[in-house]
C-alpha positions in Angstrom: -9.6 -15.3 23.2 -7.4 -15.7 26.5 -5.5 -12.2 27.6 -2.3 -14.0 26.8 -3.4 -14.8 23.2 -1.1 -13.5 20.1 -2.2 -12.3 17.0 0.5 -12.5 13.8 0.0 -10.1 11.1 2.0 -10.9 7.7 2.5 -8.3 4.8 3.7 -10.5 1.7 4.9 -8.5 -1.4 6.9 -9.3 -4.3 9.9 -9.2 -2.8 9.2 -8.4 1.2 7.0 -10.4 4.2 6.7 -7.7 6.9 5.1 -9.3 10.3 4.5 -7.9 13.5 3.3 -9.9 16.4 0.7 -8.0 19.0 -0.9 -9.1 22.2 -4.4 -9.2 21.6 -6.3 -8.1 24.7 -6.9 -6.2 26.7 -5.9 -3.8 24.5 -3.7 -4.6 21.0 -0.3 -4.1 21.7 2.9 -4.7 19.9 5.2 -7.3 21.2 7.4 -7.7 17.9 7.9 -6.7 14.2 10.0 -7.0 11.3 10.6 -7.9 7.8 12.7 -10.1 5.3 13.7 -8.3 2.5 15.7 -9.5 -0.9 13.1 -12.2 -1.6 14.2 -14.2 -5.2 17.4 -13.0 -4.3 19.6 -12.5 -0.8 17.0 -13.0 1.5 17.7 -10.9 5.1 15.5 -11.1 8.2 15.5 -7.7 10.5 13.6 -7.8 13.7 12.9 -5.9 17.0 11.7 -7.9 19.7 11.0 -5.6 22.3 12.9 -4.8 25.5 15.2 -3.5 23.0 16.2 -6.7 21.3 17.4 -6.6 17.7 18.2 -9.0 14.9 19.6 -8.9 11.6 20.8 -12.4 9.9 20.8 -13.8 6.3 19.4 -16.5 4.6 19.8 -19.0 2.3 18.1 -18.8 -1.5 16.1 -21.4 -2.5 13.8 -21.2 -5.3 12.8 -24.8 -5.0 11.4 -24.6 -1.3 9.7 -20.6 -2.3 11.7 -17.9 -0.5 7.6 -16.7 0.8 8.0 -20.3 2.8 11.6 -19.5 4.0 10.9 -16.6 5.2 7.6 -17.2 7.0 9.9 -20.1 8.7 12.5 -17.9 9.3 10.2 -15.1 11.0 8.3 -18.4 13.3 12.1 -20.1 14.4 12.6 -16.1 15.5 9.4 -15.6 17.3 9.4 -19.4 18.8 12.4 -18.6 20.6 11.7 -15.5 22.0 7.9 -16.1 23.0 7.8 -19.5 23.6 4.7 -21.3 25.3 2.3 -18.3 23.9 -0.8 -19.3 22.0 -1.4 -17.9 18.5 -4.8 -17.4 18.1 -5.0 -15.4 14.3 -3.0 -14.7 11.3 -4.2 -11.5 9.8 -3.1 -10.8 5.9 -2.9 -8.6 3.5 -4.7 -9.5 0.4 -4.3 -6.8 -2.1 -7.1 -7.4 -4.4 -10.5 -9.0 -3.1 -12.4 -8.3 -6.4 -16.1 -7.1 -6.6 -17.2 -8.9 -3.8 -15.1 -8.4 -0.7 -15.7 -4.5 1.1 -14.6 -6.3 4.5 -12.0 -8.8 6.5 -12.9 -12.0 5.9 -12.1 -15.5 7.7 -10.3 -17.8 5.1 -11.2 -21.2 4.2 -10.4 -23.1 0.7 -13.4 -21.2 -1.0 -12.3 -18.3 -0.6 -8.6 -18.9 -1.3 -9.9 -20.4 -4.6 -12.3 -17.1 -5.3 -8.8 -15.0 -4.5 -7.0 -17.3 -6.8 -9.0 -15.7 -9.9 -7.9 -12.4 -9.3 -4.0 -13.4 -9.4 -4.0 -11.6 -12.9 -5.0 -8.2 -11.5 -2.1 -8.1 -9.1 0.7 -10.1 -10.3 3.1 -8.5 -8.2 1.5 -8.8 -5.0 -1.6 -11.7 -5.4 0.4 -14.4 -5.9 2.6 -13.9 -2.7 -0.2 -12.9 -1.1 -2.5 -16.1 -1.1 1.7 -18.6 -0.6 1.6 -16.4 2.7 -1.7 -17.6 3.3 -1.0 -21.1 2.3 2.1 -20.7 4.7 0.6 -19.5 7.8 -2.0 -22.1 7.7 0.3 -25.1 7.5 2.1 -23.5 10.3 -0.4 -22.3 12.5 -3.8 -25.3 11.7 -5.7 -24.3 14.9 -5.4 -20.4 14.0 -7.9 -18.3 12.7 -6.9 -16.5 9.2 -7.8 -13.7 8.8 -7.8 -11.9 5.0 -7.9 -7.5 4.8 -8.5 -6.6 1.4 -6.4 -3.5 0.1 -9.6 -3.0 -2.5 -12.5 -3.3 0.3 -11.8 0.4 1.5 -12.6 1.5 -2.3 -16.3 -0.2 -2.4 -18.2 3.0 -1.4 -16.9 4.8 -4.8 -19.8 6.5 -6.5 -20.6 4.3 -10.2 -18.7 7.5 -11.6 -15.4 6.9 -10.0 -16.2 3.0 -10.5 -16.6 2.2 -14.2 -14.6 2.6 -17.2 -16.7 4.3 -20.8 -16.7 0.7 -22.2 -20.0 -1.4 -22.7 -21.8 -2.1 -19.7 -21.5 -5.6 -19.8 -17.9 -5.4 -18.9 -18.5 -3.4 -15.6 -20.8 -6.6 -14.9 -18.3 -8.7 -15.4 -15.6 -7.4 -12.8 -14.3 -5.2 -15.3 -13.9 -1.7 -13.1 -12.2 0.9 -11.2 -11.1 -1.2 -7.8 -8.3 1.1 -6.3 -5.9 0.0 -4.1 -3.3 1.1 -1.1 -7.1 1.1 0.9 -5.2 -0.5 4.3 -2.8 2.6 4.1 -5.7 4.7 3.5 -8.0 3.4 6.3 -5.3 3.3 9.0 -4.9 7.0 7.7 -8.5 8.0 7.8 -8.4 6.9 11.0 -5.8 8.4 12.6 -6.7 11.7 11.0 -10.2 11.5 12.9 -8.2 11.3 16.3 -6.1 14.1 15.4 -8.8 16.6 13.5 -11.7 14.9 14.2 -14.1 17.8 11.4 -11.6 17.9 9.4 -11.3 14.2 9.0 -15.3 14.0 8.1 -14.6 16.7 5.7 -13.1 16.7 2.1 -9.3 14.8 2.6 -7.2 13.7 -0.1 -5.0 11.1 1.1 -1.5 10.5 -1.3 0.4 7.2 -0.9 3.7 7.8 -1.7 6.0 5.1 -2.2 7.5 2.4 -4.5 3.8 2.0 -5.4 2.2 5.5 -5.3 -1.2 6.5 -5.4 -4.1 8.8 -4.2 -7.4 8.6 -2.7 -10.5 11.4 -2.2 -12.0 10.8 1.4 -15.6 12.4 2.0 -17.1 11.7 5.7 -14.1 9.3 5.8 -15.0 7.2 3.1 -13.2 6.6 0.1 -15.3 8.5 -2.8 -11.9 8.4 -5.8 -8.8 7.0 -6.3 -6.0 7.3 -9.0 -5.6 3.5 -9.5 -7.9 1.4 -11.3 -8.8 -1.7 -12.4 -4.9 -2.8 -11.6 -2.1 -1.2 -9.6 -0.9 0.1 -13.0 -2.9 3.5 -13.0 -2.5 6.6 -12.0 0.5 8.3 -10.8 4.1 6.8 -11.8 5.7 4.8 -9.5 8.8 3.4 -8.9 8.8 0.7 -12.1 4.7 1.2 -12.7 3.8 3.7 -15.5 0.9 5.1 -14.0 -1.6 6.7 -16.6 -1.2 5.6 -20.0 -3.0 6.1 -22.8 -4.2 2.5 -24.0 -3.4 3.8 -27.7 0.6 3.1 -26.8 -0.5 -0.3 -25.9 -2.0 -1.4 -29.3 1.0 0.2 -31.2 3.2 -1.9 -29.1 1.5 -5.0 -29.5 1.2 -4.3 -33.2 4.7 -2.0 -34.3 6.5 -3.8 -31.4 5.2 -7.0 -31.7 4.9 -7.2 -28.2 3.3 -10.1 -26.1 1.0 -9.9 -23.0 4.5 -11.2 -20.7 6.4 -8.7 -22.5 3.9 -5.9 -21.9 3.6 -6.8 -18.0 7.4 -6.8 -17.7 7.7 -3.8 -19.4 4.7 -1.9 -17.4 5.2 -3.3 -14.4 8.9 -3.9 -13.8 10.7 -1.3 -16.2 8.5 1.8 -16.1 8.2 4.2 -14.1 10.7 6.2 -12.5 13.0 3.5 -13.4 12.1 3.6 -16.8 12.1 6.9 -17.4 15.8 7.6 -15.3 17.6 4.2 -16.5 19.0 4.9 -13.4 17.1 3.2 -10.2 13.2 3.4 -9.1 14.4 4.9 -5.6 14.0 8.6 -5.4 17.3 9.3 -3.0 19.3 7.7 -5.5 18.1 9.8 -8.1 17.7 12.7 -6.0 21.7 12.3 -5.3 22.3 11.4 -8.8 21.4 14.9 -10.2 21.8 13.6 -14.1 19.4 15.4 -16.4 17.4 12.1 -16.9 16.8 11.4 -13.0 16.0 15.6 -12.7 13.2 14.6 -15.9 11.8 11.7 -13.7 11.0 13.4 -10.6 9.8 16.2 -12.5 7.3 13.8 -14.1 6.3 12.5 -10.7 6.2 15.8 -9.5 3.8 17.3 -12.0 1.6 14.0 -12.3 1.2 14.4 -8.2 -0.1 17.9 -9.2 -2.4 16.8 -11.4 -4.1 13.7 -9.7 -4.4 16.1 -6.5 -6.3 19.0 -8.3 -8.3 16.4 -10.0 -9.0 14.4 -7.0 -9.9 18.2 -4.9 -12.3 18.6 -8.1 -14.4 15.6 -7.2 -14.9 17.1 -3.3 -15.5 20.1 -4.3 -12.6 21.8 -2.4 -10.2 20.4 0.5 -10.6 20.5 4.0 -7.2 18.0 4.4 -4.2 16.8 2.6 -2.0 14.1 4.6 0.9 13.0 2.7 2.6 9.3 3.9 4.5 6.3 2.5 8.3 5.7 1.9 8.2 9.2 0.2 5.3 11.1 1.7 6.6 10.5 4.7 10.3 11.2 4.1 10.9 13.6 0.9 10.9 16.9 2.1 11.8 18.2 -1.3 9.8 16.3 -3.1 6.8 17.5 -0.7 7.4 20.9 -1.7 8.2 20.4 -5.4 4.4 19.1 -5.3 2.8 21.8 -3.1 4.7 24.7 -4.4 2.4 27.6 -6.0 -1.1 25.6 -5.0 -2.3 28.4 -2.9 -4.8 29.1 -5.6 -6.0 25.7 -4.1 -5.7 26.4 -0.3 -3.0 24.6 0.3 0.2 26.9 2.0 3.3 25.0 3.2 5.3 26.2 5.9 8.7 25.2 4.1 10.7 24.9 7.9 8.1 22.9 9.2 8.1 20.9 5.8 12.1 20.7 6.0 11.9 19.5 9.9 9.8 16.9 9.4 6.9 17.9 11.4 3.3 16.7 11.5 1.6 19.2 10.6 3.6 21.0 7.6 1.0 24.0 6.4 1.2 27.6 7.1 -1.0 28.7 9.9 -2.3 30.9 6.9 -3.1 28.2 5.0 -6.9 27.3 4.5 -6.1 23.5 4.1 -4.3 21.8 6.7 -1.2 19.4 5.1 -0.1 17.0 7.3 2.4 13.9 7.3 1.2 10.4 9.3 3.4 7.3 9.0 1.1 4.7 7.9 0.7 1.4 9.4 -0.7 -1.3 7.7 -0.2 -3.9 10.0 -1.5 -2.0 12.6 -4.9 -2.2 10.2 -4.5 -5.6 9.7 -4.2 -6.3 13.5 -7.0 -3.8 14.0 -9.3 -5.7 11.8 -8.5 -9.1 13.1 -9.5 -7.8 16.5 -12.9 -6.2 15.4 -13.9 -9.0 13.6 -13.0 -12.1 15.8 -13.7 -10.5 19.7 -15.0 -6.9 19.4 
């Protein structure tokens, strides 16, 4: 690659394509990022373009074109005009699911777009938009190298313990296992922690995404060794309109009392769970946070003491905790929420300092405390340009 090269990065989820646009070498740095949000229903680009430059426009719905295409489109007309006669060199994506086979980036031809296509099921929130970025980026962009960053790869160290389900074996050999996800988030994480507190960071960490989509992950010599989720995004903690854990038993009763379909199932699991579900308010924790009704008090509670429980659990399988770094939407941002989930867990080492916790700060324990809490934004396309770079020129 030249110095002047580019290198795209594109986020595509069920409703969102995040980009940001770096300059590859010598050294990555950011040139431009944004998102278009309201996908399927008022589409909006936001940008910042450096030098202070910033964008905001809307744009037209059109289900028959695919909003994904509109608003890759969009993002190129945008980044055209502002960095015109630069070459693009790579397109680096986020897949969210790479199955059994993928603990790595990969470089994306029509094979492996078809081998991704099978695991659409797993993820239908995120797969499917996934693979029409892909699709997207390599109309756009034919002399480009694309580059695909599995959210599952990061999970492919797990012990068989933490990988299997108790069913018959033959269904662990056919695909059927504990894949975790969020493992960009975590990565970026791990690795950001090991400039920080570099022992610490090769030590016993427990890593909680906390978002829309929540989840957490046990790190041991900064590999992933557990997570919450499992074979699907649907396990673990609840999320915003995910259930989290559920005992398969409701399933069967609702498929045989309820009479409910596999599409009804998914829309109700996916889509109408959760925090959602359980407030019939909103999934988005400052509205119920401002709301205050008894219902939306009961769902954070519930997210609350599930947090509690995946953490112990997860500071089970280390052995202890050496590190706790909370991020996402509400890792990152809940203060109150933060210390609804570490309050009393001294017993486990962990001591918040709650003005450090209330300020916002980095590093939110006690000095007393025996495990260090801290809060890092996450980045995954930093990751995904990070990969990119180590696997075409490093």
């Amino acid at each position: 690659m030249a110095a002047n090269d580019l290198l795209l990065t594109l986020n595509a989820g069920s409703s969102s394509l995040k980009f940001s646009l770096y300059k590859a070498q010598p050294e990555l740095s950011m040139l431009a990022h944004g998102q278009v949000e309201g996908l399927g229903d008022s589409p909006r680009l936001q940008a910042e373009l450096g030098a202070g430059t910033r964008l905001q426009q809307s744009l037209r719905h059109d289900a028959a074109v695919g909003d994904h295409e509109l608003a890759l489109q969009a993002i190129l007309d945008v980044l055209t005009h502002h960095f015109h006669g630069e070459v693009l060199s790579a397109v680096s994506h986020r897949v969210v699911h790479g199955g059994p086979e993928f603990a790595a980036p990969q470089l994306i031809d029509a094979a492996l777009l078809a081998q991704l296509e099978r695991f659409c099921p797993l993820a239908p929130l995120h797969q499917p938009h996934n693979l029409a970025g892909i699709r997207a980026a390599r109309a756009a962009f034919p002399e480009a190298h694309q580059v695909a960053c599995f959210d599952t790869a990061f999970h492919r160290s797990h012990p068989f313990v933490a990988d299997t389900f108790a069913l018959p074996r033959r269904y662990y050999e056919q695909g059927i296992r504990r894949y975790g996800f969020h493992g960009l988030s975590y990565e970026f994480i791990a690795r950001r922690l090991r400039e920080l507190e570099p022992e610490r960071a090769l030590g016993r960490v427990v890593i909680a995404h906390l978002g829309n989509g929540a989840s957490m992950c046990a790190l041991r010599g900064g590999r992933s060794v557990a997570s919450t989720m499992g074979f699907t995004a649907l396990d673990g903690l609840p999320m915003g309109t995910r259930c989290g854990q559920l005992d398969p038993g409701v399933l069967l009763y609702l498929m045989s009392e309820h009479r409910m379909d596999p599409a009804a199932l998914s829309d109700l699991l996916y889509k109408n769970a959760g925090l959602k579900g359980l407030s019939g308010e909103s999934h988005d924790v400052r509205v119920l946070q401002a709301s205050g009704s008894p219902a939306a008090r009961e769902a954070l509670a519930y997210f609350v003491d599930r947090g509690r429980r995946e953490l112990a659990g997860l500071a089970a399988c280390l052995g202890g905790l050496d590190a706790l770094v909370l991020t996402g939407g509400i890792g990152e941002n809940a203060a109150e929420l933060r210390a609804d989930l570490l309050a009393d867990m001294e017993w486990m080492g962990l001591r918040l300092d709650p003005e450090a916790n209330q300020r916002g700060q980095a590093l939110i324990s006690h000095p007393d405390s025996k495990v260090h809490i801290r809060v890092i934004k996450t980045d995954e396309e930093r990751m995904l340009a990070e990969h990119a770079a180590e696997l075409l020129w490093a």
